[in-house]
MARVONU-533000 format. One record per residue: residue in one letter; y, z, x of N, C-alpha, C, CB in turn. Coordinates in steps of 0.02 Angstrom, whole numbers, plus 50000, padded with zeros to 5 digits. Glycine has a CB too. Example, Ala and Ser with C-alpha at 12.3 -4.5 7.8 and 13.67 -1.06 7.14 Angstrom:
BEGIN
A497165039050660497755039050615498355039050660497765045250565S498885035450642499475035750684500025039450645499705028650704
//
This chain:
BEGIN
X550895547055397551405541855402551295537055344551355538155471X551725536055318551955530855279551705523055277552565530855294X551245520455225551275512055249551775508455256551005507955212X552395511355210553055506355234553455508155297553615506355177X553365513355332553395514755412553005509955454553105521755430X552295510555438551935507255466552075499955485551495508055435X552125496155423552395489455408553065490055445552475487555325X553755491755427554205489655476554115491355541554755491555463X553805496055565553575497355639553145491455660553135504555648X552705487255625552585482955660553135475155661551895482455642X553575476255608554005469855613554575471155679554435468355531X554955477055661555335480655715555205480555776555365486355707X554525487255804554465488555874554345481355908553845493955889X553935476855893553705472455968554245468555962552905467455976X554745466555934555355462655969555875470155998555855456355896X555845474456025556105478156057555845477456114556135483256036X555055476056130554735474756212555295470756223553875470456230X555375465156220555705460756242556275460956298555875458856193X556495468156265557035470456306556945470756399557155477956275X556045471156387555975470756445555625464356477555715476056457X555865458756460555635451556460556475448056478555195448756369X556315444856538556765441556562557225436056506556395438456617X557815436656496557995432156465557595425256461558545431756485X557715421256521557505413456527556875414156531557755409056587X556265417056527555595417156507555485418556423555255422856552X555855421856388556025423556317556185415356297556745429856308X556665412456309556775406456282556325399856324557595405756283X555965401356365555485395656387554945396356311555015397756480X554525402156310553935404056270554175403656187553675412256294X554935404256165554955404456096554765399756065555455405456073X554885392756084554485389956029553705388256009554725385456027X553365391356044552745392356029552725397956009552345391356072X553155405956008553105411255971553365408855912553395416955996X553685403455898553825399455826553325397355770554085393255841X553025394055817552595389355800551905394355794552585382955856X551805399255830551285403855798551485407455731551115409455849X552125408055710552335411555655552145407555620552955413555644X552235400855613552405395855556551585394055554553055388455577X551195392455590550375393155574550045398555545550005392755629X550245405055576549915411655549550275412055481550045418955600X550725410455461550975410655385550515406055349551785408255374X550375398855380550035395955332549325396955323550135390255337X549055399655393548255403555385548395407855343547875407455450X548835413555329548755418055303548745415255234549165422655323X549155412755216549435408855140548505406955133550235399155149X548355402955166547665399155147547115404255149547475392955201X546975409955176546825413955166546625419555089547155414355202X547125420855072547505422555024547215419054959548195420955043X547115414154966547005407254905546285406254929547595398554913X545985406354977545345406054988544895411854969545305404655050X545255415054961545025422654946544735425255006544475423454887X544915425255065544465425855140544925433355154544625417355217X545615436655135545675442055120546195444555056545785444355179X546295450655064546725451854998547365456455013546245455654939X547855456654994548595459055035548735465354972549425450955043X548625470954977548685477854940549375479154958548145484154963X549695477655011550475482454995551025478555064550305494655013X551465476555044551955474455098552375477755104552225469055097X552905476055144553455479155162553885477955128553635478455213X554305481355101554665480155026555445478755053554605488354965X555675475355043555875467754976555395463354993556745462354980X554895462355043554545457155078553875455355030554335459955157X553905450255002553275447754965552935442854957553295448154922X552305445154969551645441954991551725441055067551485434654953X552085444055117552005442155177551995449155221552545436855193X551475448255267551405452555307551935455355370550895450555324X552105459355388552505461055437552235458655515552575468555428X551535459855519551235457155586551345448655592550375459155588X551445444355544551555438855555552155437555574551395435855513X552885441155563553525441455599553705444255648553895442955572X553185449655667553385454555714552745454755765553555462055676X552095456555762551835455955814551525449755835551495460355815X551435445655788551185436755819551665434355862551135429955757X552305433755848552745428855895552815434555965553655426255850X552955440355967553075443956037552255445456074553535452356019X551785446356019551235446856086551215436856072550175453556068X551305433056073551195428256100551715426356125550925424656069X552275428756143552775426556208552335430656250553715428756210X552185438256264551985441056306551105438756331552165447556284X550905436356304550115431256313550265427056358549815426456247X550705420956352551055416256373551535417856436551385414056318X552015422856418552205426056480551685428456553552495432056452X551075430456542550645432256587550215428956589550465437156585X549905422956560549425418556589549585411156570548725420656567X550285408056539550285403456553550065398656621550695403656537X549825393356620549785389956676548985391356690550345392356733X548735395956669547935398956704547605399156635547915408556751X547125392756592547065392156511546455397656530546865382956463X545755397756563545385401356568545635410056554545145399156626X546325412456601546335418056592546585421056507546725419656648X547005411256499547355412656433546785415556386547715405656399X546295411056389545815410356330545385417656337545285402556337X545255420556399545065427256390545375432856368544925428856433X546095433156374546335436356363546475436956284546685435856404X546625431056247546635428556203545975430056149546765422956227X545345429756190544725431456152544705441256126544015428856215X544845445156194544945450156183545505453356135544935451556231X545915451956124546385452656085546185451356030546865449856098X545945442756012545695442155958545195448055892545395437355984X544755450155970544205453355950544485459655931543665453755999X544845461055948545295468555927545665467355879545785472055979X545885462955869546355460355809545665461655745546715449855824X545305458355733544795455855689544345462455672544355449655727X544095463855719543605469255724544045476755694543325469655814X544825478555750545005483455738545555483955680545135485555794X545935479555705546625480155666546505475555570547355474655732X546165470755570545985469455486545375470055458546105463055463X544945474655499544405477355488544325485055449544145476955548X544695488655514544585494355514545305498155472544405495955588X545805496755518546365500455517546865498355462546655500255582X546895492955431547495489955383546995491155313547795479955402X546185489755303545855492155232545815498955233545125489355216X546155502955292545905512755285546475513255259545755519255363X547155510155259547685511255238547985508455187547965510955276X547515505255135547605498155087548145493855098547695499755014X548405490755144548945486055150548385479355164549585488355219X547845480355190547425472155190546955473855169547255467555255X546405470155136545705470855131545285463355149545555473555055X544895464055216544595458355243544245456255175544095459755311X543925450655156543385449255113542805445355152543645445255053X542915443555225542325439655249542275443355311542415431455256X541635442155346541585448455404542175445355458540635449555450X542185451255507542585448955563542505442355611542575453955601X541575441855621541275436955659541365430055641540655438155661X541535429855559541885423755517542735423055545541855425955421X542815427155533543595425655541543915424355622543995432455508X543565427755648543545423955720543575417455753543135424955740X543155413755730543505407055744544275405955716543035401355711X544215408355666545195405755639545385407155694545765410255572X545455413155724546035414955775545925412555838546155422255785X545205410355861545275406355914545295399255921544895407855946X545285397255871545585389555861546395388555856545265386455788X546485391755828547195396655823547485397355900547005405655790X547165399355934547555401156010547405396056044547315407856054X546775389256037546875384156069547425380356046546365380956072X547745378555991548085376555952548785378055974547875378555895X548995385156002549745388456019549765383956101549755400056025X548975385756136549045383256211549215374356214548235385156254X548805369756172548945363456159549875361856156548515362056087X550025366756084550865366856080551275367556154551115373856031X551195372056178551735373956244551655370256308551655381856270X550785367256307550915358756367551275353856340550185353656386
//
């Protein structure tokens, strides 16, 4: 498969879940699936300039920006929010695990085997970003 498959499959498929997300729960959670876009763009941006990773190939006309920041940040964080709003403990676990799969699997392993990312700092570093990051989305939506 293709990295530019890859890339629109992740901007594309997760706003198709949705389909199975109640209208009026979709528009309770969007603006914090907003507001995670518009942070993860600027982590990423700062990133980028920090040299903390390096971006080998996007989705074309799309430049310097990742597809997971339009497509899977804002729908798995309606669907995060959809299932443990109200309960921050379950949020924040759930939230940790994900994280850890995010970090560990997905800009560790799977996006430098395919050159579209290359981490430059370990995963155990970059970890706090994303969970300061998810206290930060939970703060937004109280």
């Amino acid at each position: 498969m293709s990295n530019q498959v890859i890339l629109w499959s992740m901007l594309i498929v997760p706003w198709l879940t949705l389909l199975f997300m109640p209208r009026e729960e979709t528009k309770r959670y969007m603006p914090v699936a907003l507001f995670a876009t518009v942070t993860s763009a600027i982590i990423h941006d700062a990133g980028i300039t920090l040299g903390f990773w390096t971006v080998g190939e996007t989705a074309f006309p799309l430049h310097r920006l990742t597809t997971y920041i339009f497509g899977l940040m804002p729908v798995l964080t309606l669907w995060v929010f959809k299932l443990t709003y109200g309960r921050f403990w379950l949020y924040m676990v759930t939230n940790t695990i994900l994280d850890i799969g995010f970090n560990f699997q997905f800009l560790n392993v799977f996006l430098p085997s395919r050159g579209i990312l290359t981490l430059d700092v370990p995963p155990l570093q970059a970890l706090p970003i994303t969970l300061v990051h998810a206290v930060m989305l939970y703060g937004y939506q109280i």
